[in-house]
C-alpha positions in Angstrom: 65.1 -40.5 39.5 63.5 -43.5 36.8 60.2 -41.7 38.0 61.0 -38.5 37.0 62.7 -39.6 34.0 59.4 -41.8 32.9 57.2 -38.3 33.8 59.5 -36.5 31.4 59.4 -39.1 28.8 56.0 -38.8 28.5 55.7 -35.1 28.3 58.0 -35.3 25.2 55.8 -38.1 23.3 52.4 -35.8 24.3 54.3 -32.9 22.8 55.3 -34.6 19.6 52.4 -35.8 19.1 50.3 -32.9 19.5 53.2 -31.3 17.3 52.2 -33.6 14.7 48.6 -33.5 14.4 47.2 -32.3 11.5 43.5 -30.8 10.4 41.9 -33.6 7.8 43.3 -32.6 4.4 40.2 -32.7 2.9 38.2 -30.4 5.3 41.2 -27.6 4.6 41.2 -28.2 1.4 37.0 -26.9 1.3 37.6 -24.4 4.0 39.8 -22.9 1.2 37.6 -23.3 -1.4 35.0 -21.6 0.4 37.2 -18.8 1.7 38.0 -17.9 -2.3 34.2 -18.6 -3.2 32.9 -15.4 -1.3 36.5 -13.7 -1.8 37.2 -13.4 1.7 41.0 -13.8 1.7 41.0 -10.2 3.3 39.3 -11.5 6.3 40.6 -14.7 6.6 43.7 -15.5 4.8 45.0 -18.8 6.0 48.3 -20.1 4.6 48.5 -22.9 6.3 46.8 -25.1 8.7 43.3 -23.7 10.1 44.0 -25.7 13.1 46.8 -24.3 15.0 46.8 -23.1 18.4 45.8 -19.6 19.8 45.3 -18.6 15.8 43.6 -15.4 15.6 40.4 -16.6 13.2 39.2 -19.2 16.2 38.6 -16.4 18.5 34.9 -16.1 19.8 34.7 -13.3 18.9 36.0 -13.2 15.4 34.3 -13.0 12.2 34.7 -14.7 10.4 35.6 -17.6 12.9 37.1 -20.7 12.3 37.7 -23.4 15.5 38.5 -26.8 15.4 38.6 -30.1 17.7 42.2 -31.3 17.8 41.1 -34.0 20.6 42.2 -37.3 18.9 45.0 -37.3 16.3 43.4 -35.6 13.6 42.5 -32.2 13.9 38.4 -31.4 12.5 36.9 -27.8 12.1 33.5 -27.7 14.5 32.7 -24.0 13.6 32.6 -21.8 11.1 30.9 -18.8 11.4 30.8 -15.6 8.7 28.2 -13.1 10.0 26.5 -10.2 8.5 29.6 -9.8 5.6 27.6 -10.0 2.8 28.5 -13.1 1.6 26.5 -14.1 -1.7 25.4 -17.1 -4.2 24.3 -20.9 -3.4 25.5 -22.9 -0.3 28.8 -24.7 -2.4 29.4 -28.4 -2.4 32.4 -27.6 -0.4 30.3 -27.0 3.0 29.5 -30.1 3.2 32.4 -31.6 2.9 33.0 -30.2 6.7 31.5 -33.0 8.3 32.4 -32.4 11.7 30.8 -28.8 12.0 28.8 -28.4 15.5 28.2 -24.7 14.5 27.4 -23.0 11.4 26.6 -19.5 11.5 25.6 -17.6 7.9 23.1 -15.0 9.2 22.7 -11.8 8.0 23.9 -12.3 4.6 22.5 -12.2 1.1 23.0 -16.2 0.4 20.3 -17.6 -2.3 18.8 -20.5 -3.8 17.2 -23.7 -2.2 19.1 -25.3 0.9 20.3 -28.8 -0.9 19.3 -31.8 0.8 23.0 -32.4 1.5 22.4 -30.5 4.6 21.8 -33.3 6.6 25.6 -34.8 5.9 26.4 -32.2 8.7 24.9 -34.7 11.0 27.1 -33.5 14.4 25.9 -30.1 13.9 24.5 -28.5 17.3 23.5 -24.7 15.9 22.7 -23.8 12.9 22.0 -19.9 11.8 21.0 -19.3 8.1 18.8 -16.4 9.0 18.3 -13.2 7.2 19.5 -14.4 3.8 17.8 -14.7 0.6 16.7 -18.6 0.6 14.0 -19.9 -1.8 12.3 -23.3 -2.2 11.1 -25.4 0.5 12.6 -26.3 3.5 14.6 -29.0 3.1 13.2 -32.3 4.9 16.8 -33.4 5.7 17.1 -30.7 7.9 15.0 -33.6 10.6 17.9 -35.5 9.9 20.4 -32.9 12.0 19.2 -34.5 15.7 21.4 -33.0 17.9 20.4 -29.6 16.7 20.0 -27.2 20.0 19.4 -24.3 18.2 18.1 -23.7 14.5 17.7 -20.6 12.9 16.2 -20.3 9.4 14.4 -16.9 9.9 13.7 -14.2 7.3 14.0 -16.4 3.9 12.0 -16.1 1.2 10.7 -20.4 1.6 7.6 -21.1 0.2 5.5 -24.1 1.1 4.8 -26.0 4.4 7.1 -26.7 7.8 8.4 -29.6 6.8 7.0 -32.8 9.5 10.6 -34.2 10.0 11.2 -31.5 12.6 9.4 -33.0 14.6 12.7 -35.4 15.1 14.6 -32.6 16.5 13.6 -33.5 20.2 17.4 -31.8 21.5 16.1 -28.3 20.1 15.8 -25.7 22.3 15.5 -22.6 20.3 13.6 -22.2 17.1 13.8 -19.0 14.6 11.3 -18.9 11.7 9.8 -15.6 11.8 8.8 -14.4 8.3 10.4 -16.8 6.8 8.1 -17.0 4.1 6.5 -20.9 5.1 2.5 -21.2 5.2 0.1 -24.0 5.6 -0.4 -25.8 9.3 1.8 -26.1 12.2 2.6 -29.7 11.7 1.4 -31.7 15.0 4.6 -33.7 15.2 6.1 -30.5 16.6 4.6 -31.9 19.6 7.9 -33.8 20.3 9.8 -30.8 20.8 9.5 -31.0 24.5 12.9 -29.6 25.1 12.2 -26.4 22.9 12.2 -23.3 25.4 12.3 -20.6 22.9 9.6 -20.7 19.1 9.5 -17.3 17.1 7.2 -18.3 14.2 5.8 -14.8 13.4 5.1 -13.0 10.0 4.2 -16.4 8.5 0.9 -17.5 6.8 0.0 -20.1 9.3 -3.7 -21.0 8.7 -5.8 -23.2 10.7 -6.4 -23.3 14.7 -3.9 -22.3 17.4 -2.6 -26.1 17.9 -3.7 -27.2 21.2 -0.5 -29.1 21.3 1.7 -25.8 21.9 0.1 -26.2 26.0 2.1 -29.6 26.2 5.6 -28.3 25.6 5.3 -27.0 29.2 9.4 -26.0 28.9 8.8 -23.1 26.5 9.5 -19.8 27.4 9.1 -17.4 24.9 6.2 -18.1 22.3 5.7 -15.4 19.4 3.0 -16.0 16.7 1.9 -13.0 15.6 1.3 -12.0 12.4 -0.3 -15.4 11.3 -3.4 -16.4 10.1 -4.1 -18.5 13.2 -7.4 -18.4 14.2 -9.9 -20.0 17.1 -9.7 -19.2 20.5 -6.8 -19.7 22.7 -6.7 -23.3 24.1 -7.2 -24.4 27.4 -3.8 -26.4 27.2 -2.1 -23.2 27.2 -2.3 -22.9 31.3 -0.1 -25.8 31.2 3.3 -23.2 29.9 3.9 -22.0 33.4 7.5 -20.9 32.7 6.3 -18.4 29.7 8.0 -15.2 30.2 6.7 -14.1 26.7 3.3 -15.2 24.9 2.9 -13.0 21.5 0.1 -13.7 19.6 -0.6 -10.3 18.1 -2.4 -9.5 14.8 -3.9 -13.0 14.5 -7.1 -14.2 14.2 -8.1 -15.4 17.1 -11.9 -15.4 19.1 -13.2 -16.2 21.8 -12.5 -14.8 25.6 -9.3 -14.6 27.2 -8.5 -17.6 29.3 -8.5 -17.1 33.2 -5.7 -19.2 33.6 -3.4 -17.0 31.6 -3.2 -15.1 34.8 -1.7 -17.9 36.5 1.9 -17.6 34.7 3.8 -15.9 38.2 6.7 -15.5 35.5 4.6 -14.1 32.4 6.8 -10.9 31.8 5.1 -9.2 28.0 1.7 -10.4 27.2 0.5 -9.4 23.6 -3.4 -10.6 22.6 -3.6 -7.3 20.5 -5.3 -6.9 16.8 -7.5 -9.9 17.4 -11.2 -10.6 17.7 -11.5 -11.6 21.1 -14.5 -10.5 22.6 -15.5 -10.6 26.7 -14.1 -9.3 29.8 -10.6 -8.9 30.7 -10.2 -11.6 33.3 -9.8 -10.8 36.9 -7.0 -13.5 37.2 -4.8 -10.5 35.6 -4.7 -8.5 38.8 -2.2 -11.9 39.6 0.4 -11.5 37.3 3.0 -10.0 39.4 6.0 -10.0 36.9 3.9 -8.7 34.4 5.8 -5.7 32.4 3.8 -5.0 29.6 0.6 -5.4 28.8 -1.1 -5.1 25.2 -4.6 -6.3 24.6 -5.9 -3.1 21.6 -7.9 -3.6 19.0 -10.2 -6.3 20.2 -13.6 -6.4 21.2 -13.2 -6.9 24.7 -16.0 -5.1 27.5 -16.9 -4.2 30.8 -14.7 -2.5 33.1 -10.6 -2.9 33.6 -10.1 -5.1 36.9 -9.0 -2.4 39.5 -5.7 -4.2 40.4 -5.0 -4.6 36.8 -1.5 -2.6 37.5 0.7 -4.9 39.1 3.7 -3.7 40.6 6.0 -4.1 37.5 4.2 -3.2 35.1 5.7 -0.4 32.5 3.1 -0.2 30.2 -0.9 -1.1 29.3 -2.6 -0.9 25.8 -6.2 -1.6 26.0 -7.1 1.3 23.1 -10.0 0.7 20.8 -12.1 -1.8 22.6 -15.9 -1.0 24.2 -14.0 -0.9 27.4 -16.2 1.1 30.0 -16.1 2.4 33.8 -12.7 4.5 35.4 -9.4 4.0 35.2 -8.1 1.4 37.7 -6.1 2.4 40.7 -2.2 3.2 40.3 -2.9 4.5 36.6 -1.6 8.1 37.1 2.4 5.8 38.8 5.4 7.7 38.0 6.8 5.2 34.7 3.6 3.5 34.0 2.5 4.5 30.1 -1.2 3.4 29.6 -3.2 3.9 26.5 -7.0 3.9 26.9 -7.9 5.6 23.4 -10.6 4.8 21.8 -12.7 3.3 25.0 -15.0 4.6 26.7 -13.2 4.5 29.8 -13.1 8.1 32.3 -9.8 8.5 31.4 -9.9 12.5 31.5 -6.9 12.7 34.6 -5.2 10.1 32.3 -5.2 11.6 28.8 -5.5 15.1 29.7 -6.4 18.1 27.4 -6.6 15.1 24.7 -9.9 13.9 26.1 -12.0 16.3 24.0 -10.5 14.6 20.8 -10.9 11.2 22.5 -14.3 11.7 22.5 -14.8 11.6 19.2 -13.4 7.9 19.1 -15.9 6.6 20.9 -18.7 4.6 18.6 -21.6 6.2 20.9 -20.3 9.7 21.1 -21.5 12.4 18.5 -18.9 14.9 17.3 -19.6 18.4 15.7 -18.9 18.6 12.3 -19.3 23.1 12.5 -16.0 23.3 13.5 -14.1 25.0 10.4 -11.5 22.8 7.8 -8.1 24.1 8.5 -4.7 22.7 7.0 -1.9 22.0 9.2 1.4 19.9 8.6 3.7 17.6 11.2 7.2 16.9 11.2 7.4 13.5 12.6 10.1 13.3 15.2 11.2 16.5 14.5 11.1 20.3 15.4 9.3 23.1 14.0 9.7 23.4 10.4 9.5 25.6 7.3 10.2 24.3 4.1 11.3 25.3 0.4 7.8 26.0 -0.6 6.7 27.9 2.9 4.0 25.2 3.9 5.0 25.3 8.3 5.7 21.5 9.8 4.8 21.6 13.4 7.1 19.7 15.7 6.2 16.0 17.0 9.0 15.3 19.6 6.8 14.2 22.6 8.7 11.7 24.4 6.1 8.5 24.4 6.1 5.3 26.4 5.4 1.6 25.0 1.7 2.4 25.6 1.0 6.3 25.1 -1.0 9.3 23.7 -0.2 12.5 22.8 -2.3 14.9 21.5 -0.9 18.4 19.8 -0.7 21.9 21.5 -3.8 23.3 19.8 -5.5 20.1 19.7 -5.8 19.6 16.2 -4.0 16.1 16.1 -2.5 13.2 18.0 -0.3 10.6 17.8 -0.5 7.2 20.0 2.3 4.6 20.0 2.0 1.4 21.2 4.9 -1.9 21.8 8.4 -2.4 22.9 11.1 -3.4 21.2 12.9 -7.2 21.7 16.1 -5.6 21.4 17.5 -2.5 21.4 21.1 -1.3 22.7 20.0 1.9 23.0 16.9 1.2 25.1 13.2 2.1 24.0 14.0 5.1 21.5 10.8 5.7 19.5 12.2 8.4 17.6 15.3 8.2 15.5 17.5 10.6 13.2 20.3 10.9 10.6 22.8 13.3 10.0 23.4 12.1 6.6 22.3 14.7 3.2 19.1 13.1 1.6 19.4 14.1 -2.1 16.7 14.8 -4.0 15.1 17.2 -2.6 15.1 20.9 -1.3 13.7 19.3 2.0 16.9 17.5 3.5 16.0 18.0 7.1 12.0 17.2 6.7 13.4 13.4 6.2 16.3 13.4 8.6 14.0 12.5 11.4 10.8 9.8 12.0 9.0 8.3 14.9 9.5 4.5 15.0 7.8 1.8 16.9 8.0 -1.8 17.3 4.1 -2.6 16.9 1.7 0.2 16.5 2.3 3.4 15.6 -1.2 5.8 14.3 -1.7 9.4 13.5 -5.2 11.1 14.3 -6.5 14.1 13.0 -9.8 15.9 14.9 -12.7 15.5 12.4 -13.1 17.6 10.4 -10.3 18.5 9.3 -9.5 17.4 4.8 -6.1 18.5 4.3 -3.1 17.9 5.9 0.7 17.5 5.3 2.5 14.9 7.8 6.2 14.5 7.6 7.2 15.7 4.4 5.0 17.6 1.0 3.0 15.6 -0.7 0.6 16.0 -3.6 -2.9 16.0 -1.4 -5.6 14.1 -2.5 -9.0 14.2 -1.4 -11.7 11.0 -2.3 -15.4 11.3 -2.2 -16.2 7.5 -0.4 -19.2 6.4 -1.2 -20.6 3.7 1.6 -23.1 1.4 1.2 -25.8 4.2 3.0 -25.8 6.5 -0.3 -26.4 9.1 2.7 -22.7 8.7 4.3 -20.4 10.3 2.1 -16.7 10.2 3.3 -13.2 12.2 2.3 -10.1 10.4 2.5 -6.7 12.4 2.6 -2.9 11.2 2.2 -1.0 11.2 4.9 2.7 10.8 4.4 5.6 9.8 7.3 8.8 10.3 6.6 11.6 7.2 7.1 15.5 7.1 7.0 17.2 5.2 4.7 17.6 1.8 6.5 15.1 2.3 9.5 11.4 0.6 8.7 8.1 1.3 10.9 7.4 -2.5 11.4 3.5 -1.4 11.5 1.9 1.2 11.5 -1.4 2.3 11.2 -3.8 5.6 10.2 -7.0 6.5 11.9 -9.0 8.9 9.6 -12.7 9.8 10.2 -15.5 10.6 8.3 -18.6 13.0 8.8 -22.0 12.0 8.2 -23.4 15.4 5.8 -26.4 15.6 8.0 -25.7 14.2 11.4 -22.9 14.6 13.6 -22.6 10.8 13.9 -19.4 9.3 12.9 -17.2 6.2 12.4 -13.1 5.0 11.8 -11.8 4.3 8.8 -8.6 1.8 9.0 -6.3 2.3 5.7 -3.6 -0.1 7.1 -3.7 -2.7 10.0 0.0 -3.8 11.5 1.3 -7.0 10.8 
């Protein structure tokens, strides 16, 4: 009975206790400041303390969030998160004030102004998210001072100015988010103490100098994406140290040189993107390797010879190896049910491949001479969309060929084509390369020509047969035609618009336009790039 009595007493004093505890006056007092600062009493009205149990803010899955740590007698709030709810202005004095925060999460917003140095007073904080907001200035060197950072996110600011050294002291961090996030300069070298980090988008930033060499000793990473920089040299030998890559991005840099054999080494290397470069030699052989390889991208380079015949492993969804002075046949497996290849602009035999587009194809080739008798006709494209007539009679053909994250298609009659290339990181509704709206567009007699647009998540080009000097794609447009003159007075050259229609809200993240001139006394013929992806 004194047992059971004792057992009971202490139950009461644990319940009184807990009964008591109280969040730290000063932290609630900031919460509410903050609350009233971006007037979000609507979505989180607390009346009283922040802390209690089962409240409906410290769900995971509310937004905004608010959870605390009631372990020792004084409750603390650990996270605060307010997501995509368009919170505005500076980060207040107030925020900092929370000094217990282990997660901070203020992305997708439209928050401005430098990040103050009293950033690093949040010294417990574990994951920080300030992506997708306005931010100017540098970044702040105190953020090194947050060391038991796992995950930091400061993605898609407007910073200017170097990476600042002192993250090189974040040696918990495991993922790190700063694509185009506006930071330039050179990859600082004490980055090589990040031997924990699995996960580094840096992309869409003016990077300049070489690859660092020191990127092949953080042998944990697992997705790498760089492109989009200024990087340039060839890709260093260190990199056959990252075995456990699933991911290596280095699109649209500047990088030479050959393609390491060792690359084909990484058994769990799922995307590989080398595209929009200048790297010149074969394709290696070590490729036919990469078993759990599902997309492969290497356009645009200067790469020769022939494709390696086992280049199509057994899980592969798509290869891009367009515009390079590829040569020989296709390599074996190319014509798999699900497999979307895209050889244009080679001069690979790639007739059972591309089908009635291999006339035009041949026209792409550098040592391949195209007529330029065939007579100048005007034809218009909806993009995305069907058949078409609009307010002032000029007839949109339809463009809604299904394409893969590596494909060609080239019109009924021939006249045009349109190649795709990429696959998008993340997408709920799969890889959709076209998209539509079913809202009015104002402005215009024209409402349904901009309800529709292909999309695509690297490359996207338009070609048009040469010789063709007028065209309408997408929507009417005041055509213009420019005499080009090139540095041979004898080449003379005639640009045309062409136009793509976009939804409000939906951005082709690259695309690029392939037009051709004619030589006025020889068939022979070159490309014209008026964009490059980035």
């Amino acid at each position: 009975m004194g047992v059971l009595s004792f057992c009971l007493f202490v139950f009461w004093v644990s319940q009184v206790v807990f009964a008591q505890q109280t969040t730290d006056p000063n932290e609630v007092d900031a919460l509410n400041r903050l609350i009233d600062y971006w007037n979000l009493r609507d979505n989180l009205n607390i009346t009283n303390d922040p802390c209690i149990q089962n409240a409906a803010w410290a769900n995971k899955q509310a937004n905004p969030r608010v959870a605390c740590d009631c372990s020792n007698n004084t409750c603390h709030i650990t996270h605060l998160k307010i997501h995509a709810l368009d919170i505005s202005g500076e980060l207040p004095s107030e925020l900092f004030v929370l000094k217990e925060l282990m997660n901070l999460d203020f992305g997708k917003n439209v928050l401005n102004g430098a990040i103050p140095a009293e950033i690093e007073r949040l010294s417990n904080m574990q994951h920080l998210n300030l992506g997708i907001n306005n931010f100017t200035g540098a970044v702040p060197q105190e953020l090194g001072n947050l060391t038991k950072l796992i995950t930091l996110d400061f993605g898609s600011n407007n910073f200017i100015g170097p990476l600042p050294t002192s993250l090189g002291k974040l040696t918990s961090l495991q993922e790190l988010y700063i694509n185009s996030s506006g930071v330039s300069g050179r990859i600082p070298q004490e980055l090589a103490n990040l031997k924990s980090l699995r996960t580094l988008w840096a992309s869409d930033n003016l990077f300049t100098g070489k690859l660092p060499d020191f990127f092949g000793t953080l042998t944990k990473l697992r997705n790498l994406r760089l492109q989009g920089t200024l990087l340039e040299g060839p890709i260093p030998s260190s990199f056959s140290a990252l075995k456990k890559l699933g991911d290596l991005i280095l699109r649209n840099c500047l990088l030479s040189g050959q393609i390491p054999d060792q690359l084909g080494n990484f058994s769990q290397l799922q995307e590989l993107d080398l595209s929009f470069n200048k790297l010149t030699g074969q394709i290696p052989d070590s490729f036919q390797d990469l078993a759990s390889l599902q997309y492969l991208y290497l356009g645009s380079n200067n790469l020769n010879g022939q494709l390696p015949a086992n280049i199509i492993g057994p899980n592969l969804i798509a290869i891009d190896v367009s515009f390079n002075p590829l040569s020989g046949n296709l390599p074996q497996n190319s014509m798999r049910v699900g497999l979307s290849m895209n050889a244009v602009g080679t001069s690979i035999n790639a007739n059972n491949l591309q089908g009635k587009a291999s006339g035009m194809l041949q026209c792409l080739k550098a040592d391949f001479k195209c007529s330029n008798k065939v007579p100048s006709k005007t034809f218009s494209v909806k993009c995305g969309g069907t058949d078409q007539t609009s307010a002032s009679g000029i007839e949109y053909e339809g463009d809604l060929e299904s394409m893969g994250a590596a494909s060609l298609y080239t019109s009924s009659d021939n006249l045009w084509a349109v190649s795709n290339t990429g696959n998008f990181i993340s997408n709920p509704n799969g890889q959709q390369y076209l998209t539509q709206t079913g809202s009015q567009i104002t402005g215009t007699l024209d409402s349904e020509l901009y309800k529709t647009a292909r999309i695509s998540p690297s490359s996207l080009r338009y070609a048009e047969k040469v010789p063709f000097t007028r065209r309408n794609i997408d929507k009417p447009i005041q055509e213009k035609e420019t005499e080009t003159a090139f540095a041979d007075k004898k080449r003379v050259g005639k640009l045309v618009g062409i136009s793509m229609a976009c939804v409000a809200g939906l951005v082709i993240i690259s695309s690029v336009f392939y037009l051709w001139w004619i030589k006025e006394d020889s068939s022979q013929h070159m490309r014209i790039y008026t964009g490059h992806p980035g």
